[in-house]
C-alpha positions as CSV (number, residue, x, y, z in Angstrom):
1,X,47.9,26.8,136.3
2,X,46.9,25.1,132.8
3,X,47.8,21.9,132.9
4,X,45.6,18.8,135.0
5,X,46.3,18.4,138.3
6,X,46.3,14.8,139.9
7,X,44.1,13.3,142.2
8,X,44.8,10.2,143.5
9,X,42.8,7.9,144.5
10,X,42.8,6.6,148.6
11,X,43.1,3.3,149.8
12,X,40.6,0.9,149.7
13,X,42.3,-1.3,152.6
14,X,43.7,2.0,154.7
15,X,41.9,4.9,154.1
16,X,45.6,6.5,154.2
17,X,47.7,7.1,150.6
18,X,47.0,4.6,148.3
19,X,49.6,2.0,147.2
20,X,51.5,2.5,143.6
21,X,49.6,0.2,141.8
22,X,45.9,1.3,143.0
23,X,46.9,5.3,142.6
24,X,47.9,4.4,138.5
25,X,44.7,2.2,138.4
26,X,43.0,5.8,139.7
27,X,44.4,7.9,137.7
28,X,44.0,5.7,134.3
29,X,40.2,5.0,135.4
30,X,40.1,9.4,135.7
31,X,41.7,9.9,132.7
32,X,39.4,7.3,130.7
33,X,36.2,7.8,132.4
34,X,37.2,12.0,132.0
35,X,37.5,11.6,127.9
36,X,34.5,8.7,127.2
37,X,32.4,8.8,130.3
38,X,31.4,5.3,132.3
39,X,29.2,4.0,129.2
40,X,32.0,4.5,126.9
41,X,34.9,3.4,128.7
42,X,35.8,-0.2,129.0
43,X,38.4,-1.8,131.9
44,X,40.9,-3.3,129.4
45,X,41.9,0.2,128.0
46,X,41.8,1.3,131.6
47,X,44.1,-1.6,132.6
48,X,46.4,-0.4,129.7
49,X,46.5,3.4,130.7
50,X,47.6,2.0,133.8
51,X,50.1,0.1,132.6
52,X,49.0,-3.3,134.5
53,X,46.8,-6.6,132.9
54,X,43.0,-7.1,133.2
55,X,43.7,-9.7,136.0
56,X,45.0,-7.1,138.3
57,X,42.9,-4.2,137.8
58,X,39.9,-6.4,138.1
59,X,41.5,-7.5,141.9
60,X,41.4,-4.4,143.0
61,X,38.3,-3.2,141.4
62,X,35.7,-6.1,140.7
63,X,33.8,-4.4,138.1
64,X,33.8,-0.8,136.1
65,X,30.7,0.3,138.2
66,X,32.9,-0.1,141.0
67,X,36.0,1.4,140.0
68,X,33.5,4.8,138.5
69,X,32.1,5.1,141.6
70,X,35.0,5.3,143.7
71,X,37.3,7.6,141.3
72,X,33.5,9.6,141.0
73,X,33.1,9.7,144.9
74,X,36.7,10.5,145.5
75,X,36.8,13.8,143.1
76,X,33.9,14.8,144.8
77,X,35.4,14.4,148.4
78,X,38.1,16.4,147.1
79,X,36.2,19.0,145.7
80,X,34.7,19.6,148.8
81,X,37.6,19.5,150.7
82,X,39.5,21.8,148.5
83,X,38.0,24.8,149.3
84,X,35.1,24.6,151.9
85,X,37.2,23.9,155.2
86,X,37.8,27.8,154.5
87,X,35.1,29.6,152.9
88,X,33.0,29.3,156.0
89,X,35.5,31.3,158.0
90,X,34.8,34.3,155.7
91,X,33.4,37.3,157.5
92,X,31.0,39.1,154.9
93,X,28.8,38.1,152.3
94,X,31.4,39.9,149.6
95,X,34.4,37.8,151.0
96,X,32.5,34.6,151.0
97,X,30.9,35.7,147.3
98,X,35.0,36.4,146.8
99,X,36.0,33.1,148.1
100,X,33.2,30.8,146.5
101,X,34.1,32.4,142.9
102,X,37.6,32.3,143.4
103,X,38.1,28.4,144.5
104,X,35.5,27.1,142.4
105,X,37.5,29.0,139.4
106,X,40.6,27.8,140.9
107,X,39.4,23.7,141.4
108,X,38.0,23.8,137.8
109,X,40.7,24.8,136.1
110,X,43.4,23.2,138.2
111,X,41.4,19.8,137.6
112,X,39.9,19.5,134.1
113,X,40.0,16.4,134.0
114,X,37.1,16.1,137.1
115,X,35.2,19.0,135.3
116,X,34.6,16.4,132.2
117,X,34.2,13.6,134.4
118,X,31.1,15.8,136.3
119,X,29.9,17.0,132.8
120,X,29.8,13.3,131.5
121,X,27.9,12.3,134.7
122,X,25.4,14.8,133.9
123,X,25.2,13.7,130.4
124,X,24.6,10.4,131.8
125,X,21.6,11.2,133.9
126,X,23.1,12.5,136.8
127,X,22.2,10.0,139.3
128,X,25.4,9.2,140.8
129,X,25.9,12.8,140.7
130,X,22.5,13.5,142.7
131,X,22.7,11.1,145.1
132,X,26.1,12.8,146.3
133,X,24.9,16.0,145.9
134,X,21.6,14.6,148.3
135,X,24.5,13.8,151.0
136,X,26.7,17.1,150.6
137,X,24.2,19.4,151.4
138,X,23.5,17.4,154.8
139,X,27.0,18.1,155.7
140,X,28.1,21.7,157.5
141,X,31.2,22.1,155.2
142,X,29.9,21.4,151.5
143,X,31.0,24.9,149.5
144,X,27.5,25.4,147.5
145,X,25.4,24.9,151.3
146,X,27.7,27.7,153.2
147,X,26.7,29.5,149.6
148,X,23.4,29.0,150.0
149,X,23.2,29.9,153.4
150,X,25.2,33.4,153.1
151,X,23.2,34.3,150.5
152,X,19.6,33.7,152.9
153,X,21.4,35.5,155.9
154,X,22.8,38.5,153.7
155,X,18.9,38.5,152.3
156,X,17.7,38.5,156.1
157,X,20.2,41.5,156.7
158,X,19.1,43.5,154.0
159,X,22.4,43.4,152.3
160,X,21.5,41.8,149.0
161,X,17.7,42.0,147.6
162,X,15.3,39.4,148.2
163,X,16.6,36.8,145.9
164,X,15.9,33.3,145.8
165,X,19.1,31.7,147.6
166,X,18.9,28.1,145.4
167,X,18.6,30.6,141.8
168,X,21.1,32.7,142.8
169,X,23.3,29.8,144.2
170,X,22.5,28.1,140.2
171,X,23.4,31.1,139.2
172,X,27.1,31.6,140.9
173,X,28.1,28.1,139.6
174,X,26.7,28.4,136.3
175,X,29.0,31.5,136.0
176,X,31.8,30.0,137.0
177,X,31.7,27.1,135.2
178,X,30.2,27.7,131.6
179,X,33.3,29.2,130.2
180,X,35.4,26.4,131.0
181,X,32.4,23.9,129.5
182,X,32.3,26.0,126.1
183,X,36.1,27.3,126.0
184,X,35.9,26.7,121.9
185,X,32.9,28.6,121.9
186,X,35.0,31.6,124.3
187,X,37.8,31.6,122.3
188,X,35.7,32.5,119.8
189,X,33.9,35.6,120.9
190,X,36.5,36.9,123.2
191,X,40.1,37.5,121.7
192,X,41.7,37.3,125.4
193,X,40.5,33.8,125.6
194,X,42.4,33.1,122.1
195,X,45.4,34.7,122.9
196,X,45.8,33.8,126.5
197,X,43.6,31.8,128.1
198,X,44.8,32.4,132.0
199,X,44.6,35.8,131.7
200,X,40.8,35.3,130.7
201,X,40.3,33.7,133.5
202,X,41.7,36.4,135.9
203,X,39.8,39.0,134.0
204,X,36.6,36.7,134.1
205,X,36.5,35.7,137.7
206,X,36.6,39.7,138.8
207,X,34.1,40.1,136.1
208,X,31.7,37.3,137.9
209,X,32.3,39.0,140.7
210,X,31.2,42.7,140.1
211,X,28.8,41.8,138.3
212,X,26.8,39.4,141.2
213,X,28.0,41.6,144.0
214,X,26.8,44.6,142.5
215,X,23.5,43.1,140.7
216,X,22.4,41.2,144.6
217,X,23.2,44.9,146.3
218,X,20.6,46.7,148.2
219,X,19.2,49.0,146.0
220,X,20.3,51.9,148.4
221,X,23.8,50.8,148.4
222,X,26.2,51.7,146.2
223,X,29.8,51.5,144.6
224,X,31.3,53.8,147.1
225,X,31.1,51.0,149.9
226,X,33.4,48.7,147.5
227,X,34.4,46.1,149.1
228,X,38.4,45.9,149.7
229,X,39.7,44.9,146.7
230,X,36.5,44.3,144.1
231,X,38.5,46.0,141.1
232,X,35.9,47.0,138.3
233,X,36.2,47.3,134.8
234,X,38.8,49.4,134.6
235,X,39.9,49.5,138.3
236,X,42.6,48.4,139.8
237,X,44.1,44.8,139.3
């Protein structure tokens, strides 16, 4: 999947499916915030991405601080949700290493338009960012805790070497996410990424894969305990 993929915003009054008019004002302030960041945008040319006047956007959000934070808090929600209901019902460290890489890929490039909007917030300072991170990793189901916490127990187990859990856990995202950031930059030195970008991708996440699993392996394990499915360079695909 190339293309954006919507997220609309909830209701402010409901907590259910937001009305017409609130989900355009949503996905306008996404869009806008996405391309410029919250410095750089201004409400008028969110009202008109929206398709509604000033007046109206400004009764449902008061002011742009407002309306950032709730599209920012929202993507976040969803990124959370997206993927870690499941990835704590894997059973190994490989299937939750599996599962992590795969829907972090997945969100990212299903939803480009929250990757810049993240990346801008960063940019920015980060402090919005930070203080929701601060909260996620109090919560049971955020993806990068159940992370976190595989990597200490499969360290505990002797499974993986004694790594640092919050590197490694740097690491995993970092890998998953800079080729997305610097896809010029990709295209560039990898004629895959030119020629088809998806397939990139496919061949990049097993890549990320191999390359952690094998590199965070006992050192007296090896290949020949593969796990189900971990198709090399060269392997099966």
């Amino acid at each position: 999947m190339t293309a954006d993929t919507t997220i609309s915003g909830p209701s402010r009054r409901s907590g259910t499916t937001a009305p017409d008019t609130e989900r355009q004002i949503f996905d306008a302030a996404l869009e806008v915030f996405s391309r410029k960041g919250k410095d750089g945008a201004r409400m008028q040319e969110i009202a008109d991405a929206a398709g509604i006047n000033r007046a109206l956007l400004h009764y449902y959000f008061r002011t742009k601080q407002q309306l950032y934070e709730t599209c920012f808090g929202h993507c976040f929600e969803r990124f959370m949700q997206t993927f870690g209901q499941w990835l704590s019902d894997t059973d190994s460290f490989a299937d939750t290493l599996r599962a992590f890489i795969d829907g972090y890929i997945d969100f990212v490039r299903e939803h480009r338009q929250v990757m810049r909007l993240m990346l801008n917030e960063n940019l920015s300072g980060g402090t919005l960012l930070g203080e929701h991170l601060e909260a996620a990793f109090q919560t049971e189901g955020f993806p990068q805790r159940i992370m976190e916490d595989r990597i200490r127990e499969a360290v505990a187990r002797a499974e993986i070497r004694g790594v640092d859990p919050k590197q490694t856990l740097l690491t995993i995202v970092s890998a998953c996410l800079f080729f997305f950031v610097t896809r010029p930059t990709v295209t560039y030195l990898n004629p895959l990424a030119a020629e088809d970008f998806d397939a990139f991708v496919e061949e990049r996440r097993r890549h990320i894969f191999d390359i952690l699993y094998y590199g965070l392996r006992s050192g007296d394990a090896d290949q020949s305990s593969s796990p189900a499915g971990a198709g090399g360079e060269g392997g099966d695909r």
